[in-house]
DOSE-104259 format. One line per 4 residues: number of its first residue (from 0); their letters; for each residue x, y, z of C-alpha. Coordinates in pm, 1 decimal. Each point is the difference from the previous one (the first is absolute). Example, Ala and Ser with C-alpha at 12.3 -4.5 7.8 and 13.67 -1.06 7.14 Angstrom:
<nodes>
0 = AS = 1230.0,-450.0,780.0 ~ 137.0,344.0,-66.0
</nodes>
This chain:
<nodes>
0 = XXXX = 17341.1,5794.7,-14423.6 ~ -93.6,203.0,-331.2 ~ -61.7,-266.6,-303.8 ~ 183.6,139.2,-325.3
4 = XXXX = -35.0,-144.5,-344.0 ~ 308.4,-127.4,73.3 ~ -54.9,-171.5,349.0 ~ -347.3,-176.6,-178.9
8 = XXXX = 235.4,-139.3,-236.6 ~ 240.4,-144.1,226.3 ~ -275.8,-173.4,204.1 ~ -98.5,-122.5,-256.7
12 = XXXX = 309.5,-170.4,-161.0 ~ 39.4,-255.4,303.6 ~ -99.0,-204.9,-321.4 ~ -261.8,-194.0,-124.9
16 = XXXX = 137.3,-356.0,97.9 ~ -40.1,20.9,379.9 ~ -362.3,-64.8,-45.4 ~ -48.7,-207.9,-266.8
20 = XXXX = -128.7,299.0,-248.2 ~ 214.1,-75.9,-228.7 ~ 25.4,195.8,-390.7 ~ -39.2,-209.1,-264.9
24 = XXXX = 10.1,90.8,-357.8 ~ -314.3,26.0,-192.3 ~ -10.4,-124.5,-363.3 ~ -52.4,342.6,-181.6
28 = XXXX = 25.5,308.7,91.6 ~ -326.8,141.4,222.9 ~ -135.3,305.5,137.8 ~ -243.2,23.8,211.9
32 = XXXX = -206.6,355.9,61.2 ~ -49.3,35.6,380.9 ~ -225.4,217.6,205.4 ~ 12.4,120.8,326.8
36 = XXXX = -152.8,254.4,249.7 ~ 124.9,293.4,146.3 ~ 271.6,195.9,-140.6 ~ 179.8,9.4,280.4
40 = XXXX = 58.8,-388.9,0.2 ~ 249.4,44.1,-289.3 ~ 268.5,61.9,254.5 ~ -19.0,-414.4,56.6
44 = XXXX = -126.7,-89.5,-350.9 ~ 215.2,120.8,-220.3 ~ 292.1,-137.8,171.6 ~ -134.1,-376.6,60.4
48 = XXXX = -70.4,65.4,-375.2 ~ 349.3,112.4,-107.0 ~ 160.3,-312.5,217.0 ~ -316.9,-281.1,-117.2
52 = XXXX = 150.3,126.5,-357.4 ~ 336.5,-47.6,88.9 ~ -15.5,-355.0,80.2 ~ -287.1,-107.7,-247.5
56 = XXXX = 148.7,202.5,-333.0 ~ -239.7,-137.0,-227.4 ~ -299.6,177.0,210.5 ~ -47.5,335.9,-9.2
60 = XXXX = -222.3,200.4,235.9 ~ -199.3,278.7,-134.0 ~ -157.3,241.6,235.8 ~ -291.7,145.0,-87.0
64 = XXXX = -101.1,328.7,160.0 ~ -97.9,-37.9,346.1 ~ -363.8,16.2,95.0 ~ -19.9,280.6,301.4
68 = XXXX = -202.8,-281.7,230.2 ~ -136.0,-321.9,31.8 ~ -326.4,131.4,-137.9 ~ 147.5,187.5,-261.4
72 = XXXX = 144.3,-350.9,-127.9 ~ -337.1,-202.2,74.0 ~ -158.4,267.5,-254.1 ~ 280.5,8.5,-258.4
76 = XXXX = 74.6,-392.8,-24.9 ~ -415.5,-90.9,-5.9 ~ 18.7,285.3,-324.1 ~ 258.7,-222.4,-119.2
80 = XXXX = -146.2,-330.4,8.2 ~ -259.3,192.7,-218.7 ~ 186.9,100.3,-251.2 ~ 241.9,-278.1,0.2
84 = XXXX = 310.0,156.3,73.6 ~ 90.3,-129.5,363.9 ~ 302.4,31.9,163.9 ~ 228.1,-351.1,68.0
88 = XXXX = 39.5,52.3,365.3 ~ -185.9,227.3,218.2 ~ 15.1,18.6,401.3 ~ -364.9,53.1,115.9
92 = XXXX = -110.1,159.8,316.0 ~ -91.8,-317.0,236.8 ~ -380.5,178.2,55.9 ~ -52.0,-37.4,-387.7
96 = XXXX = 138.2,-330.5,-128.2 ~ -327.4,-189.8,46.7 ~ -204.4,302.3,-200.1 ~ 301.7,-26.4,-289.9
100 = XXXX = -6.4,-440.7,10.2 ~ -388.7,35.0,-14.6 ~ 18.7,205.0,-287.7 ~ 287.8,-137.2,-174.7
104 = XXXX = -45.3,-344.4,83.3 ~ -284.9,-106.0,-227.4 ~ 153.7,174.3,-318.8 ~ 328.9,-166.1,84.4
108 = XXXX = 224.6,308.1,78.6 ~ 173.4,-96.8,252.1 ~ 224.8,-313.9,117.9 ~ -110.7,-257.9,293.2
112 = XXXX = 381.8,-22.3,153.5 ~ -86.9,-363.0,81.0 ~ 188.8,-207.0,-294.0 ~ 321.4,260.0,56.4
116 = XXXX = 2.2,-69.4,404.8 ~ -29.0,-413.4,-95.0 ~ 316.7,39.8,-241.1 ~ 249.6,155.2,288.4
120 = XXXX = -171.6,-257.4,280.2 ~ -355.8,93.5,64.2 ~ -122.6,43.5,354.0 ~ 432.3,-16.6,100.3
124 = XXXX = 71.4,318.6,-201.4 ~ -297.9,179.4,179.5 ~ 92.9,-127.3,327.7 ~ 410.8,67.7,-36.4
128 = XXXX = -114.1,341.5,-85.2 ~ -300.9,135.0,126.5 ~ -179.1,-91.8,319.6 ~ -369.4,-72.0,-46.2
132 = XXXX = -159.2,353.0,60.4 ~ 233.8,114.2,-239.4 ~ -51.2,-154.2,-306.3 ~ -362.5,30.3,79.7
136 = XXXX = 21.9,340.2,-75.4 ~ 44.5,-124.5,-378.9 ~ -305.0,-238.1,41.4 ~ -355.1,-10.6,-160.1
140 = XXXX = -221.9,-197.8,16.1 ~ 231.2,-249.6,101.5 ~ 230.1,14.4,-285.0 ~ 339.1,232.9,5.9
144 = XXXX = -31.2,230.0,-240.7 ~ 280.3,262.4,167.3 ~ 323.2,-31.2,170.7 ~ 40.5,275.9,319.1
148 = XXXX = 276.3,254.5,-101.7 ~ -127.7,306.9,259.2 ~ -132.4,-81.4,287.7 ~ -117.5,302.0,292.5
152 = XXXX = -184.6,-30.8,320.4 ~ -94.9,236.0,214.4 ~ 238.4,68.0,333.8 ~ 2.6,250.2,277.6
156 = XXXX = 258.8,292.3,13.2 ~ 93.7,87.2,353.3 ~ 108.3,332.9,147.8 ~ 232.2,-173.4,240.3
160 = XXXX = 13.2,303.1,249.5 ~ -345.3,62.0,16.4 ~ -107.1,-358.9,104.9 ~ 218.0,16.7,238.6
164 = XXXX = -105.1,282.6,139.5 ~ -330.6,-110.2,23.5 ~ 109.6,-340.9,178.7 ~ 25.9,-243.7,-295.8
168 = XXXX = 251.9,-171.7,-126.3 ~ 87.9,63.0,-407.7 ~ 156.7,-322.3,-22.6 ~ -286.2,-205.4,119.3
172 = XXXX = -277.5,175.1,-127.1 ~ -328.9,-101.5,118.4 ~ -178.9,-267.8,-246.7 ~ -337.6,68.7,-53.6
176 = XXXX = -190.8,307.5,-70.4 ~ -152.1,67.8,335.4 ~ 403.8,27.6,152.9 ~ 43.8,221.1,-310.2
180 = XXXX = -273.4,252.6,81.3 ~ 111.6,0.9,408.7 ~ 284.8,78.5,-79.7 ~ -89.8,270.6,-268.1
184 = XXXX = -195.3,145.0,281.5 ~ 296.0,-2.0,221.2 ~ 199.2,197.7,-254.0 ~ -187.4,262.8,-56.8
188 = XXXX = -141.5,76.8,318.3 ~ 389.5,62.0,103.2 ~ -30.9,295.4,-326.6 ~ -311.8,127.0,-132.0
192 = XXXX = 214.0,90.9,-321.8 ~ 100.2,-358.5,-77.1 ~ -218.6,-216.5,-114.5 ~ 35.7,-360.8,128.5
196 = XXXX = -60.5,-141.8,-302.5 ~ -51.8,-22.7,-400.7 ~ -216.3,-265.5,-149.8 ~ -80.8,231.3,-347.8
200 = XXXX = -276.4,-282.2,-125.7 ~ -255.9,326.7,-59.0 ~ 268.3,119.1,-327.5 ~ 138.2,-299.6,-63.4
204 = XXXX = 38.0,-15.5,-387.3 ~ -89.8,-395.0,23.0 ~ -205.8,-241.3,254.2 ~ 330.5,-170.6,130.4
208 = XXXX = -50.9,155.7,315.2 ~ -311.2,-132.3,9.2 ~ 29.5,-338.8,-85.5 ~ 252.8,14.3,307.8
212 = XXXX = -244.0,126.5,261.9 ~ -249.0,-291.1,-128.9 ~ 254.4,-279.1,-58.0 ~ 187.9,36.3,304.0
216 = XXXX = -334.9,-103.8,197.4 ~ -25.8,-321.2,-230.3 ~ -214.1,189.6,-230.1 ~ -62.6,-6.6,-363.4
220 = XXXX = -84.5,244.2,-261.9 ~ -213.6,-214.7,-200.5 ~ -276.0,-285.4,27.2 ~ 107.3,-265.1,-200.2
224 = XXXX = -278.9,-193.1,10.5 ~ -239.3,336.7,-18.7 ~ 229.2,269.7,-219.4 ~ -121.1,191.8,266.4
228 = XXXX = 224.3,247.9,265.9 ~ 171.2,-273.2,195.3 ~ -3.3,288.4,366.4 ~ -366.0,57.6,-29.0
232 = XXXX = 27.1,-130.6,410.0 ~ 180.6,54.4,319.1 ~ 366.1,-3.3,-195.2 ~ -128.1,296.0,-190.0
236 = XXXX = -176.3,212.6,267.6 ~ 367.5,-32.4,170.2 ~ 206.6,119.1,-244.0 ~ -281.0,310.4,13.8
240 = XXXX = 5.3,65.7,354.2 ~ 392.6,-30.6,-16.4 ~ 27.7,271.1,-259.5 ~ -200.2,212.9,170.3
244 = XXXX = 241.2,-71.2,363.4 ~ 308.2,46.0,-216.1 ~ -130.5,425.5,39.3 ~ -199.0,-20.0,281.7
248 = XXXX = 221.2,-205.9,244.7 ~ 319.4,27.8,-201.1 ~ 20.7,386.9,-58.4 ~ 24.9,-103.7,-382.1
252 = XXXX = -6.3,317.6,-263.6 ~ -218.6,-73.2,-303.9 ~ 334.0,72.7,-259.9 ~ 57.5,-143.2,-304.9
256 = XXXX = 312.0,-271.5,-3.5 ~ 237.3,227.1,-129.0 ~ -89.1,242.0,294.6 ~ 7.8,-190.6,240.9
260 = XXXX = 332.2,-166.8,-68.4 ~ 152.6,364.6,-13.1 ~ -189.1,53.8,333.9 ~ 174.0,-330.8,175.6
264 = XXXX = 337.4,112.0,-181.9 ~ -23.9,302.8,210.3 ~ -66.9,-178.5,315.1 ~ -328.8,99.8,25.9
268 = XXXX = -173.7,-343.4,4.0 ~ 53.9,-350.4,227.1 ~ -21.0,-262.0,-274.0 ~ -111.8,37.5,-321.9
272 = XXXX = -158.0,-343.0,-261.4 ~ 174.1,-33.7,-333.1 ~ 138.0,-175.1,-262.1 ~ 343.4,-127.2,65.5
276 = XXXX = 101.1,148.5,-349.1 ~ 47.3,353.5,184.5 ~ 258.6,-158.1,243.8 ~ 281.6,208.6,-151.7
280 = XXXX = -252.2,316.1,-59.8 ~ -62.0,-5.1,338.8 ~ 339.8,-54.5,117.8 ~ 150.8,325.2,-194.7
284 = XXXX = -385.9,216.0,149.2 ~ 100.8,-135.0,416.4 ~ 422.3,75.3,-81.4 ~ 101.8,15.6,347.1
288 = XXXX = -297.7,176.9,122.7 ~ -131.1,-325.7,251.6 ~ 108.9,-404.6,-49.2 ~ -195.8,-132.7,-253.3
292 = XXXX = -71.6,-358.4,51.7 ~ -312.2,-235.4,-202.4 ~ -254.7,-244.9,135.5 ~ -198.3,-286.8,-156.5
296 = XXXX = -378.2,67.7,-126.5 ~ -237.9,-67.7,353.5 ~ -193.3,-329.0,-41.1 ~ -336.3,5.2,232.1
300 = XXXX = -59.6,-396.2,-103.2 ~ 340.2,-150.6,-32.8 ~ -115.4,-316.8,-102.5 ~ -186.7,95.4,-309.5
304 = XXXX = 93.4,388.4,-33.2 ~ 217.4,78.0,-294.9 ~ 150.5,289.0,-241.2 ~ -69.3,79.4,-306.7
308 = XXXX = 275.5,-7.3,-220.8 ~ 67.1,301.9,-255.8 ~ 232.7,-7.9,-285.8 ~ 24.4,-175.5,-341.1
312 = XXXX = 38.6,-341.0,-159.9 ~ 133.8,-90.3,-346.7 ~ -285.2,-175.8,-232.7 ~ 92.2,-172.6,-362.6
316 = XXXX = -233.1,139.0,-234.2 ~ 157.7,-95.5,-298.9 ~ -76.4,-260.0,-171.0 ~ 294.6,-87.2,-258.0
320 = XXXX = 167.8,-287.6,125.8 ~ 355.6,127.3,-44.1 ~ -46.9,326.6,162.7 ~ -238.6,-220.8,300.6
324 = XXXX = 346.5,-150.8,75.1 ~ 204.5,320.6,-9.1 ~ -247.9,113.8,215.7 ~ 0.3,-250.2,252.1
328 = XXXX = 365.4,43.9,33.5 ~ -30.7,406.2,59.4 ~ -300.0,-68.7,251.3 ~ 235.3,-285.3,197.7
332 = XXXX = 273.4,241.4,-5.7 ~ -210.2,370.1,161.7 ~ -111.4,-282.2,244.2 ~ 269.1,-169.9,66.9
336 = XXXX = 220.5,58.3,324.6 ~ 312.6,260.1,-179.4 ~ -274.1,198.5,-143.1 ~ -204.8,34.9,302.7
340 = XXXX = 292.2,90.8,193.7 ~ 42.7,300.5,-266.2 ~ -381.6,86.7,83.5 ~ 3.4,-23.5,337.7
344 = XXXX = 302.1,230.2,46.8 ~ -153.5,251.7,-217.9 ~ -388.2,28.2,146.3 ~ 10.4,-116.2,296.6
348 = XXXX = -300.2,-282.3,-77.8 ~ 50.1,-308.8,152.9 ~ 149.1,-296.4,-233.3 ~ -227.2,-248.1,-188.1
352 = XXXX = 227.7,-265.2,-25.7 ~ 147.0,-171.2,316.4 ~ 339.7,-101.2,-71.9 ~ 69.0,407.8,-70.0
356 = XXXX = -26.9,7.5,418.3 ~ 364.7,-188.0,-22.4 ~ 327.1,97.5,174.1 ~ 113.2,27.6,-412.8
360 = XXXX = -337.2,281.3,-79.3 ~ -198.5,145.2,259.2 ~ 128.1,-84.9,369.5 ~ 322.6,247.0,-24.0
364 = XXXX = -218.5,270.6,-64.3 ~ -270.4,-52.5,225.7 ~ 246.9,-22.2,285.0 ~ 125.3,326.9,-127.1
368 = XXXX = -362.1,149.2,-69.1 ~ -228.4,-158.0,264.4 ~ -300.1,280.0,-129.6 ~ -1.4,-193.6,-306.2
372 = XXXX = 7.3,-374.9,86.4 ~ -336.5,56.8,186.4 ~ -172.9,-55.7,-264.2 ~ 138.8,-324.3,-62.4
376 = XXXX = -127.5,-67.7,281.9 ~ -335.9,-1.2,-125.5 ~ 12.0,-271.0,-231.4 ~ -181.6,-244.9,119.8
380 = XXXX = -266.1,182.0,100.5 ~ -37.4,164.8,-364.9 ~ -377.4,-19.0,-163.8 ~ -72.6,61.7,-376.3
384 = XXXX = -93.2,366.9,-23.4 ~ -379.1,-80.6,-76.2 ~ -161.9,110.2,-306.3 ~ -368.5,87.5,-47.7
388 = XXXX = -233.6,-216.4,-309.6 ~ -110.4,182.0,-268.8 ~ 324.9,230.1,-53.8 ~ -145.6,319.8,165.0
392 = XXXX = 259.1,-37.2,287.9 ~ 171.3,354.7,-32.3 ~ -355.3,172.5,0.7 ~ -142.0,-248.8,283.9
396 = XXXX = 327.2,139.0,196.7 ~ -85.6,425.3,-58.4 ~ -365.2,-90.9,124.2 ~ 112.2,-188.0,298.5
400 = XXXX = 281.9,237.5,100.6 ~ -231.5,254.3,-9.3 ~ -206.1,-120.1,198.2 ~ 256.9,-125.4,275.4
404 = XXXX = 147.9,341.5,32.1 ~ -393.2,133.2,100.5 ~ -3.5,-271.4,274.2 ~ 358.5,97.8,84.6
408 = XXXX = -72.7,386.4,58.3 ~ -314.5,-109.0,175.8 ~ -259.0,109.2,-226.9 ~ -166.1,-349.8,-35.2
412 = XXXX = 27.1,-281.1,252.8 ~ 191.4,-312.5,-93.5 ~ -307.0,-211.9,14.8 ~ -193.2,246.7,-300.6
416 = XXXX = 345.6,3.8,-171.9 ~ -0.5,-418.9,-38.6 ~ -342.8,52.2,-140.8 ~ 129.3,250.3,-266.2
420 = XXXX = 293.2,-196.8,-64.9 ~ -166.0,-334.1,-63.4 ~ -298.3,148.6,-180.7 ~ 245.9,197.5,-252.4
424 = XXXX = 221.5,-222.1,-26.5 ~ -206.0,-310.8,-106.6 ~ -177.3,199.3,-218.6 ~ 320.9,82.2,-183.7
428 = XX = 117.5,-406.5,15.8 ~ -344.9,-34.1,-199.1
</nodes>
């Protein structure tokens, strides 16, 4: 199904009342200056704009020019707060909302959601809406500051035809990373061409990858208690020896992402890791070349193993009481289950608010677009997407990737590449 303008729209006038999101008319008129991320996210903005305006006529929504990433917006917004002139709304990356609280917080730039959340219910609203992991992802330091709009974790695209050639089965992939690499192996030993699989962690542009080799073992990025790397230990070493396997054992080419999904589009690879986001990218690359078909992310400790969760949430930062309340209203409303319905349809991420998964939202499609709804089924295994202290996280990310992609090509062992990580990177926290 292609998502037009006009199909957004549609999905997004099953109406406000169904949910209890209802419009209400503000006192005076208000407008509220909103940033986002990533141009290409105006294909679901703009509309849930155009329709939030519709129903609440007294609020207008003024887009300011997208910032062209998550870090891009971190940078601009924290110039902001210096100069005063801070957007009313902004949706921050997940990995930087507790840099932007800690440095917003104790001049009193941005909003603690709390008093908003107690007005429509308190811990009911969050519950009707969100499940737990979910609205953690707007959490710091045990306050909401965010509500999750985007959410993305990392699944498995599966060249149906080559699995099965090499004696797996694509709808019951195996589930941890050992099965993964086997069957890799498998794959391309049938084809020296193919590869038998794509894990592109070593040009990543960010750490989620990362995160997910470490989390998925029950790991954590960071000490708490220390501020120190959290996988200086057995987790870490793992996620080392792995990445090396993925080329070794899993006849893995060192490409970047954008090569290597063009290389699985062509058939040329068994399974590939990505974001669910490239769903319908993927879809038009395979055409009818081989049965595409997607897996949930491998968890080697089921019990404690996670995801981490990439995408955005909305945060209040302004502070005049009149446009706080138009605010709250717009942030309800991109969260709410007509507006995630909208999203979903149009990237592919997985929704952040339950009731969206409804026979009235999400469930039609999913039956109708089974690549997609995998990533729903994710939820409850979503982790925050981790931030490092001290605000050096994209820099602590270029050193350690660079480093990963020596251990991956074999130039330094995985057990000299922890010790380069760790070293570098606490030296960076500090």
């Amino acid at each position: 199904m292609h998502i037009t303008r006009r199909t957004a729209l549609g999905g997004v006038a099953l109406g406000l009342a169904l949910t209890g999101f209802s419009a209400q008319a503000s006192a005076a008129d208000v407008t509220l200056n909103v940033l986002y991320n990533l141009p290409g996210f105006t294909k679901f903005h703009q509309p849930l704009a155009d329709e939030f305006m519709k129903n609440n006529p007294d609020v207008k929504i003024n887009f300011l020019a997208p910032a062209p990433g998550y870090n891009d917006g971190q940078q601009q917004v924290l110039r902001a707060a210096v100069t005063g002139n801070l957007p009313d709304v902004y949706f921050s990356g997940y990995n930087l909302t507790a840099e932007l609280v800690h440095t917003l917080a104790p001049r009193k730039q941005i909003t603690d959601l709390a008093p908003f959340i107690e007005k429509d219910g308190g811990q009911a609203f969050l519950d009707k809406n969100y499940s737990p992991k979910m609205s953690a992802l707007g959490m710091v330091d045990g306050k909401q500051y965010g509500l999750p709009v985007n959410a993305s974790s990392p699944i498995i695209y599966v060249n149906a035809e080559l699995v099965r050639k090499a004696g797996g089965d694509p709808e019951n992939m195996p589930k941890t990373f050992d099965g993964l690499i086997q069957l890799a192996n498998k794959i391309h030993a049938q084809d020296a061409k193919v590869s038998g699989m794509g894990y592109d962690i070593n040009l990543w542009p960010d750490d989620w990858l990362w995160q997910a080799l470490i989390t998925n073992q029950g790991g954590k990025l960071v000490d708490e208690t220390t501020k120190t790397v959290g996988f200086d230990n057995e987790i870490g070493l793992n996620a080392l020896k792995l990445a090396r396997r993925f080329v070794t054992e899993g006849g893995q080419n060192l490409l970047d992402w954008d090569q290597s999904r063009q290389q699985f589009g062509a058939g040329l690879t068994g399974f590939i890791f990505s974001t669910p986001a490239h769903v319908q990218t993927i879809e038009a690359l395979v055409g009818d070349r081989f049965k595409l078909v997607t897996s949930t992310f491998p968890l080697d400790n089921p019990e404690k193993g996670g995801v981490p969760t990439g995408g955005n949430s909305a945060v209040m930062l302004t502070q005049d009481k009149e446009k706080q309340d138009a605010a709250w209203k717009y942030m309800k409303w991109v969260t709410g289950p007509e507006a995630q319905n909208v999203i979903v349809r149009i990237t592919g991420y997985l929704p952040t608010n339950k009731l969206a998964t409804g026979p009235e939202f999400l469930a039609p499609y999913y039956a109708e677009h089974p690549n997609v709804k995998t990533a729903s089924l994710q939820a409850e295994r979503s982790l925050p997407w981790a931030g490092y202290p001290g605000g050096d996280s994209v820099r602590i990310w270029r050193t350690q990737r660079d480093i990963i992609g020596t251990v991956m090509r074999g130039e330094v062992t995985p057990e000299a590449g922890l010790k380069q990580i760790v070293e570098q990177t606490n030296a960076l926290m500090k």
